[in-house]
Chimera marker file (.cmm) of the C-alpha trace (Angstrom):
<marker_set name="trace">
<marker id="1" x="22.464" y="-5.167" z="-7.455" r="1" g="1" b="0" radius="0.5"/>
<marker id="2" x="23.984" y="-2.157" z="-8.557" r="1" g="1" b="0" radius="0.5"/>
<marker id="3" x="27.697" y="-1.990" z="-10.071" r="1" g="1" b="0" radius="0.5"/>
<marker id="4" x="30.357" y="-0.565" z="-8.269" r="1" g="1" b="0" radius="0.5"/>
<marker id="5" x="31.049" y="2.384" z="-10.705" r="1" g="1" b="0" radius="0.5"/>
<marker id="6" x="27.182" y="3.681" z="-10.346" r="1" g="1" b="0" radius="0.5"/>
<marker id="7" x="27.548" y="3.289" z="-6.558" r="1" g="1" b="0" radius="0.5"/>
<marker id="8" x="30.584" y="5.333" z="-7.145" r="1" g="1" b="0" radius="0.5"/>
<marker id="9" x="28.768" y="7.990" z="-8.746" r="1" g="1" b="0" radius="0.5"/>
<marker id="10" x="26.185" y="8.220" z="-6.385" r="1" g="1" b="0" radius="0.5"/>
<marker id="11" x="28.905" y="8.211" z="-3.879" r="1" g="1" b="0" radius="0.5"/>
<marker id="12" x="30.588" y="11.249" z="-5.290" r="1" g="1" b="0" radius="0.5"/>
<marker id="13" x="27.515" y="13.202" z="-6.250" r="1" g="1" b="0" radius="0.5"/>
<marker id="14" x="25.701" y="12.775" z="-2.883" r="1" g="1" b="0" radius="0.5"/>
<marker id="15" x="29.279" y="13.905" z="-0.853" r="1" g="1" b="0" radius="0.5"/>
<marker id="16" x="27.868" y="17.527" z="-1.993" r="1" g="1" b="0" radius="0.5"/>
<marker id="17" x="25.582" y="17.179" z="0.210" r="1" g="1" b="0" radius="0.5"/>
<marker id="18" x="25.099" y="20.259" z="3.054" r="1" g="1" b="0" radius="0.5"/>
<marker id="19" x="21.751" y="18.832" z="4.452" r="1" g="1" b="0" radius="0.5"/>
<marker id="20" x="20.345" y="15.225" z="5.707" r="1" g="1" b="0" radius="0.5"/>
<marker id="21" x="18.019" y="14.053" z="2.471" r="1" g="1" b="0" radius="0.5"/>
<marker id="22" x="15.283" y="11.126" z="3.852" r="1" g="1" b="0" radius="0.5"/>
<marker id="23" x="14.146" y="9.142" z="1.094" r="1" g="1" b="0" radius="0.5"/>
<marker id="24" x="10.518" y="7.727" z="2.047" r="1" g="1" b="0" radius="0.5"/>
<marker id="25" x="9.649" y="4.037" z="0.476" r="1" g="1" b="0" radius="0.5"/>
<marker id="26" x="6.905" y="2.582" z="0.363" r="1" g="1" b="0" radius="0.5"/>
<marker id="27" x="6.546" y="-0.910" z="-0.501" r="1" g="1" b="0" radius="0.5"/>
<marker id="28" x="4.854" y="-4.175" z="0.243" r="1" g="1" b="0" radius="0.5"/>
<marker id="29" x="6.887" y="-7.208" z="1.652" r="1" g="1" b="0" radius="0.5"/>
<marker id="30" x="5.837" y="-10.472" z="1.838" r="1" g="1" b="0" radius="0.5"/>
<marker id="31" x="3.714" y="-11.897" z="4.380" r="1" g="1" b="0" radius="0.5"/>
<marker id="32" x="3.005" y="-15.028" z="5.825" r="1" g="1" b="0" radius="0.5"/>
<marker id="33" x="-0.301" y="-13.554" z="7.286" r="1" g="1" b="0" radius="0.5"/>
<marker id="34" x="-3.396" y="-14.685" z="5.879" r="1" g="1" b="0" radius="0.5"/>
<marker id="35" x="-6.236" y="-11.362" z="6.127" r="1" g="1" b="0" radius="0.5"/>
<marker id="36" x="-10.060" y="-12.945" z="5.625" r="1" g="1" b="0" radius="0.5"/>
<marker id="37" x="-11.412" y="-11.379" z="2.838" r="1" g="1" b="0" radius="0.5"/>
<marker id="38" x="-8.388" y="-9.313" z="1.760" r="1" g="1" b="0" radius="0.5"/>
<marker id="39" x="-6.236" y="-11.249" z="-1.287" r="1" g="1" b="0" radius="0.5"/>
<marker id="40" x="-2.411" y="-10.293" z="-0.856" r="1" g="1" b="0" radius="0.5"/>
<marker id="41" x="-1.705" y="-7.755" z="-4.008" r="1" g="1" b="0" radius="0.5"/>
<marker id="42" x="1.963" y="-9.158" z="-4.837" r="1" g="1" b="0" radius="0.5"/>
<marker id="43" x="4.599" y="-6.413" z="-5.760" r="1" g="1" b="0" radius="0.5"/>
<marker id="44" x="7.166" y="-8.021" z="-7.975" r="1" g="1" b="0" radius="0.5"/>
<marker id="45" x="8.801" y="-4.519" z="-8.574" r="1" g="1" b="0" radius="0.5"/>
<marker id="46" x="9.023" y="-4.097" z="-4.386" r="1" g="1" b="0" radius="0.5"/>
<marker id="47" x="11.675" y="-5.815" z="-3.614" r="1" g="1" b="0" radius="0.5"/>
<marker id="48" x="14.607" y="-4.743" z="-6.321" r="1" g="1" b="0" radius="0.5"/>
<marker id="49" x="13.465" y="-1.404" z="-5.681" r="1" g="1" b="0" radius="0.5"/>
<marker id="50" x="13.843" y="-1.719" z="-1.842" r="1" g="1" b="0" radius="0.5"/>
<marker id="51" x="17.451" y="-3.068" z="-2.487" r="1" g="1" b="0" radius="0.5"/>
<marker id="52" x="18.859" y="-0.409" z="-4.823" r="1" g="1" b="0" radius="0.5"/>
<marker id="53" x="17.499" y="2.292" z="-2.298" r="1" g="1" b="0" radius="0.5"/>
<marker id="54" x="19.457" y="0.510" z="0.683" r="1" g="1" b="0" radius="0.5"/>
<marker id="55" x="22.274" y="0.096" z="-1.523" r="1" g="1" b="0" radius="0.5"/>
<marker id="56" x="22.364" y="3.966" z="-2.435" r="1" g="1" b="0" radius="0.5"/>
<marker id="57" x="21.750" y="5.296" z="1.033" r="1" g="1" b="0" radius="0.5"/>
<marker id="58" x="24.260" y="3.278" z="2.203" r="1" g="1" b="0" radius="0.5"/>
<marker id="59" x="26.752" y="4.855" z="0.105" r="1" g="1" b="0" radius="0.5"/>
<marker id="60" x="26.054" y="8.443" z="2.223" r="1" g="1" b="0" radius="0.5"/>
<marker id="61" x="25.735" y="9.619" z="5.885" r="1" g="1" b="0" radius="0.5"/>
<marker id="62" x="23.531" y="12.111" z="4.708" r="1" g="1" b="0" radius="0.5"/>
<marker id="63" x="20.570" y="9.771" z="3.104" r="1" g="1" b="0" radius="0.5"/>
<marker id="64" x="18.367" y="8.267" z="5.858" r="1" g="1" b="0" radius="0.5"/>
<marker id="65" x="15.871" y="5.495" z="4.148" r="1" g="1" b="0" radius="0.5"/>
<marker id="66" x="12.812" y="5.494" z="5.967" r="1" g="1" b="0" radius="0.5"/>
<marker id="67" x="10.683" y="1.827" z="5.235" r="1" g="1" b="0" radius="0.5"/>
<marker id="68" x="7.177" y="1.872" z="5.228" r="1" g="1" b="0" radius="0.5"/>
<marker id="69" x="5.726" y="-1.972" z="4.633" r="1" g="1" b="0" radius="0.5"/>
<marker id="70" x="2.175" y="-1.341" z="3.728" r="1" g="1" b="0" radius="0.5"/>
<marker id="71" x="0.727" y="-4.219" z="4.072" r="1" g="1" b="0" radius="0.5"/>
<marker id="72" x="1.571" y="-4.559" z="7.968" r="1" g="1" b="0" radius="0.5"/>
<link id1="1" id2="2" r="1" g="1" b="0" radius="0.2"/>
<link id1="2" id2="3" r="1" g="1" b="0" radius="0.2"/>
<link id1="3" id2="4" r="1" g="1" b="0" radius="0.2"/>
<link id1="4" id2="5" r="1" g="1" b="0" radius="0.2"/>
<link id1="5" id2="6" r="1" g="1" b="0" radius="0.2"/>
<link id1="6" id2="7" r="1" g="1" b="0" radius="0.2"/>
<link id1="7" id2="8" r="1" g="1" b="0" radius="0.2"/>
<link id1="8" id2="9" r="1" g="1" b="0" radius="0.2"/>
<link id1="9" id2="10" r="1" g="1" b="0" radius="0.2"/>
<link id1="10" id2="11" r="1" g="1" b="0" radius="0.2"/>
<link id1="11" id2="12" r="1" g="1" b="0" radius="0.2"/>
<link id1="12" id2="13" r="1" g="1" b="0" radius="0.2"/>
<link id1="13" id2="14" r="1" g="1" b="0" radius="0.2"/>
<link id1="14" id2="15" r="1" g="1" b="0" radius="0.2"/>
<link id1="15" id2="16" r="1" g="1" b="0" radius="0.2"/>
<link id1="16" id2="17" r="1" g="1" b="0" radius="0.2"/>
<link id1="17" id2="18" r="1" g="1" b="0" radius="0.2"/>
<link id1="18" id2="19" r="1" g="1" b="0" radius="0.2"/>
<link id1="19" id2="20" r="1" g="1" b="0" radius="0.2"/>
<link id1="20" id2="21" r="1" g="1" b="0" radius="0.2"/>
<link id1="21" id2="22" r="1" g="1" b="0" radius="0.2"/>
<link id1="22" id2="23" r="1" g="1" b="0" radius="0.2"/>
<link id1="23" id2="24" r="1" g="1" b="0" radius="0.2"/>
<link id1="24" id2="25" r="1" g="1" b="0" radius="0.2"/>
<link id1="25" id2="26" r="1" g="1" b="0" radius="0.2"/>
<link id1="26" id2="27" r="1" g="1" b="0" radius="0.2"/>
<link id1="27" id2="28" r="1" g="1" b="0" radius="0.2"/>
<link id1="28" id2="29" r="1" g="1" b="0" radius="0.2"/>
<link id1="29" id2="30" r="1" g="1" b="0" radius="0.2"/>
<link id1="30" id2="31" r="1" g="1" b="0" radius="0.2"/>
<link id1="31" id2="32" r="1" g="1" b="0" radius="0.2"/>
<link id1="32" id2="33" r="1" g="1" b="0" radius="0.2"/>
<link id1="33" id2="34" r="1" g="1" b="0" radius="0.2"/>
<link id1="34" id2="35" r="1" g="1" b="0" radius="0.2"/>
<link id1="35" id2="36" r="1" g="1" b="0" radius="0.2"/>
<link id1="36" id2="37" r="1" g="1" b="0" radius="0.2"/>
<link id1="37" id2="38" r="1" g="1" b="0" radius="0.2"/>
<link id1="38" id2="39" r="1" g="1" b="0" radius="0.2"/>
<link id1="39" id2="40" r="1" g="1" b="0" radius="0.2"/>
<link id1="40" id2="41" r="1" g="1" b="0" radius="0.2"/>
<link id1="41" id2="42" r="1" g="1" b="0" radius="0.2"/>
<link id1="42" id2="43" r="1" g="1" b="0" radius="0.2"/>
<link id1="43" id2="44" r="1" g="1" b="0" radius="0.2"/>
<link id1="44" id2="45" r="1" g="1" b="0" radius="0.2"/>
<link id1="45" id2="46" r="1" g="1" b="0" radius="0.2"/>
<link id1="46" id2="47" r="1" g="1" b="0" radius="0.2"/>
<link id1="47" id2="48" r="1" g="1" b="0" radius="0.2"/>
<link id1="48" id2="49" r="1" g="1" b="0" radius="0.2"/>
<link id1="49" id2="50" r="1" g="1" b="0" radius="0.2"/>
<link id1="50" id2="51" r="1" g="1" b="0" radius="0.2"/>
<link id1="51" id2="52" r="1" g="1" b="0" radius="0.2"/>
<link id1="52" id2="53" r="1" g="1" b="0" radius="0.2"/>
<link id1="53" id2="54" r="1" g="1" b="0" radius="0.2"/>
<link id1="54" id2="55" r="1" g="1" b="0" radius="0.2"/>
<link id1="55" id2="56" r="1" g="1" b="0" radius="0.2"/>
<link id1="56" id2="57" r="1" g="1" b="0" radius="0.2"/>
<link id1="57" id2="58" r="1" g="1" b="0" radius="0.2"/>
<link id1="58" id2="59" r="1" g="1" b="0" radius="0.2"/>
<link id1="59" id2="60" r="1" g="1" b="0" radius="0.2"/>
<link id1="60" id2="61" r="1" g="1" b="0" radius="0.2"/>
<link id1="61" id2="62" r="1" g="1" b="0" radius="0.2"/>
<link id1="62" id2="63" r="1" g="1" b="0" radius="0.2"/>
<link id1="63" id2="64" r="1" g="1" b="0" radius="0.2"/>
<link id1="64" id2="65" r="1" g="1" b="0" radius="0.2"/>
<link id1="65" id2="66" r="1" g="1" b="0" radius="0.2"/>
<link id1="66" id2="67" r="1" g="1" b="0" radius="0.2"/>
<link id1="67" id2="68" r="1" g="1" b="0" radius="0.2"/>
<link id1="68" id2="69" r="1" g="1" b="0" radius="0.2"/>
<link id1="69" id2="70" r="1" g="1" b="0" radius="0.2"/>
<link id1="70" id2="71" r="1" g="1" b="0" radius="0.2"/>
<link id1="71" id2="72" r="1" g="1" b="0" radius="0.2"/>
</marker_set>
């Protein structure tokens, strides 16, 4: 999703790091479980937004991404 030279920069910048950083997301995945009496809210932002976070922690040992599905 994101181009190499921004993961770069991210890469570089978050190297600086002297402490563990957790980055808490909260989102809403799809689900193939059907609540009576509760209509699914759908999050068409959720998902992209879920991806770039994986794809910046994943450029640094220091970045933990913590996933919180809230509709589980």
């Amino acid at each position: 999703m994101l181009p190499p030279d921004v993961l770069n920069v991210f890469r570089d910048q978050l190297a600086g790091l002297s402490n563990q950083v957790v980055v808490e997301y909260f989102g809403s995945g799809e689900s193939s479980l059907t609540v009576p009496g509760r209509t699914p809210v759908p999050c068409p932002r959720c998902p992209p937004t879920r991806e770039m976070l994986e794809e910046i922690a994943a450029t640094s040992d220091r970045v933990e991404l913590r996933i919180h599905d809230v509709t589980t």
